[in-house]
C-alpha positions in Angstrom: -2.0 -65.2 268.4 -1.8 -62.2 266.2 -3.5 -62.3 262.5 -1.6 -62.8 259.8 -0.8 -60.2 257.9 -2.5 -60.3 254.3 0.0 -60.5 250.8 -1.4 -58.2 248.3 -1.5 -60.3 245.5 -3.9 -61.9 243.6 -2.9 -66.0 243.6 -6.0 -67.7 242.8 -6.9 -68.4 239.2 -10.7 -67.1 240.0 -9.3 -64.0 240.7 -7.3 -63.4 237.7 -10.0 -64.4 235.6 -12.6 -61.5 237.4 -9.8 -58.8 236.7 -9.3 -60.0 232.8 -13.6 -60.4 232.5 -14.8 -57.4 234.3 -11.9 -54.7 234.5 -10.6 -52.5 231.9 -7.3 -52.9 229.9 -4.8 -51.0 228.0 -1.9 -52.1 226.3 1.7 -51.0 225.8 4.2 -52.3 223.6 5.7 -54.0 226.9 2.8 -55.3 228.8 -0.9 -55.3 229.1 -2.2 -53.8 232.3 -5.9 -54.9 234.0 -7.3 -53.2 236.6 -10.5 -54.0 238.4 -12.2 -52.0 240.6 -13.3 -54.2 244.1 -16.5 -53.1 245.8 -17.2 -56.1 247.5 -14.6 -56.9 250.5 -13.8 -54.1 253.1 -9.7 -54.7 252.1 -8.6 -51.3 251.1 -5.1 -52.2 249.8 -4.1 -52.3 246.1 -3.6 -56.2 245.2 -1.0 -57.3 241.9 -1.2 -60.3 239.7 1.9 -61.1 237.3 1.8 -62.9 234.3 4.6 -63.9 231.7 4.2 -66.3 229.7 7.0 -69.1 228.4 7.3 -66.9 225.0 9.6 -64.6 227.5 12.0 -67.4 227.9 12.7 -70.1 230.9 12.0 -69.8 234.6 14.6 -67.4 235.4 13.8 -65.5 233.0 10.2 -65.3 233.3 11.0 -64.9 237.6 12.8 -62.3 236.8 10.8 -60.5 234.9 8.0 -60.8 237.4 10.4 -60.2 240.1 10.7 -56.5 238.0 7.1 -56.0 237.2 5.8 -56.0 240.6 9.2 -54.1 242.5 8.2 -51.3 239.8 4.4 -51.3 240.5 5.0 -51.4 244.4 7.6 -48.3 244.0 4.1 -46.5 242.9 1.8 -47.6 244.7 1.4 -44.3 246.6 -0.3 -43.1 243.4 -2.6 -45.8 243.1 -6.7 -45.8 244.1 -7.6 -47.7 246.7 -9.9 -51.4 246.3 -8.4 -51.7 242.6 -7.2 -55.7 241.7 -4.2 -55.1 238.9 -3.0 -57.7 236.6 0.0 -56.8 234.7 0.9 -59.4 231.7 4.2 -59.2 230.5 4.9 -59.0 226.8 7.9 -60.8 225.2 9.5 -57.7 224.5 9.8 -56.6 227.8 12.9 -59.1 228.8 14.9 -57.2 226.1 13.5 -53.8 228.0 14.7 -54.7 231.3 18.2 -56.0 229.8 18.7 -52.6 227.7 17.5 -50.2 230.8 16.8 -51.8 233.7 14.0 -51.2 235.9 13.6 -47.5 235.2 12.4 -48.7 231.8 9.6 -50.7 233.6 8.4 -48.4 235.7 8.4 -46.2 233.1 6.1 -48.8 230.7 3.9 -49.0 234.0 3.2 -45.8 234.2 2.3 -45.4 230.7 0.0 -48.2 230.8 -1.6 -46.3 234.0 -1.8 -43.3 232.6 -3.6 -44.6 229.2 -5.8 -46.8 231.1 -9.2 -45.7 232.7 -8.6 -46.1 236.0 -10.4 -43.7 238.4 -12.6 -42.8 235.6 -14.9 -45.2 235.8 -18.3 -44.9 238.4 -19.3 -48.4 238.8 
């Protein structure tokens, strides 16, 4: 029987709560992006955690903005560093961002969370 192939996202609360204690932040009007660098595991891919909180409305809502977080943060990930854990947190302002312009308008808030944040930087 073949392995299974691995998801690349982060699903367990321990997890999450690594990324938001050790890793670095930085903040858009949109969303909050995490990153942690992983030295421990051999895994080389990139791994995503989404967060949105009930403030962005009900479940569809929130599923849809999650749904748009991680289709425009896997439409990057060529340009990503290797071993990193990312937790993106969605902001309530970002529902009216994907309504007004779509998901051009979150990949675009990705990216300027990535390119504010620290990520490659760092030596530890």
């Amino acid at each position: 029987m073949a392995a299974k192939p691995r998801r690349r996202r982060l699903s367990r609360s321990g997890e999450f709560d690594r990324v938001y204690r050790d890793g670095s932040s930085n903040a858009t009007r949109f969303l909050v992006l995490y990153a942690f660098p992983r030295q421990d595991d051999g895994e080389r891919d990139v791994r995503l955690g989404v967060s949105a909180s009930r403030k962005i409305g009900g479940a569809v809502d929130r599923n849809r903005v999650k749904r748009a977080l991680r289709e425009a943060f896997w439409g990057m990930a060529d340009r990503l560093p290797e071993k990193y854990d990312f937790v993106l947190v969605a902001r309530p302002e970002l529902s009216e961002l994907l309504e007004r312009e779509g998901a051009s308008g979150v990949a675009t808030s990705i990216e300027e969370a990535l390119a504010g944040s620290s990520i490659g930087d760092r030596s530890t």
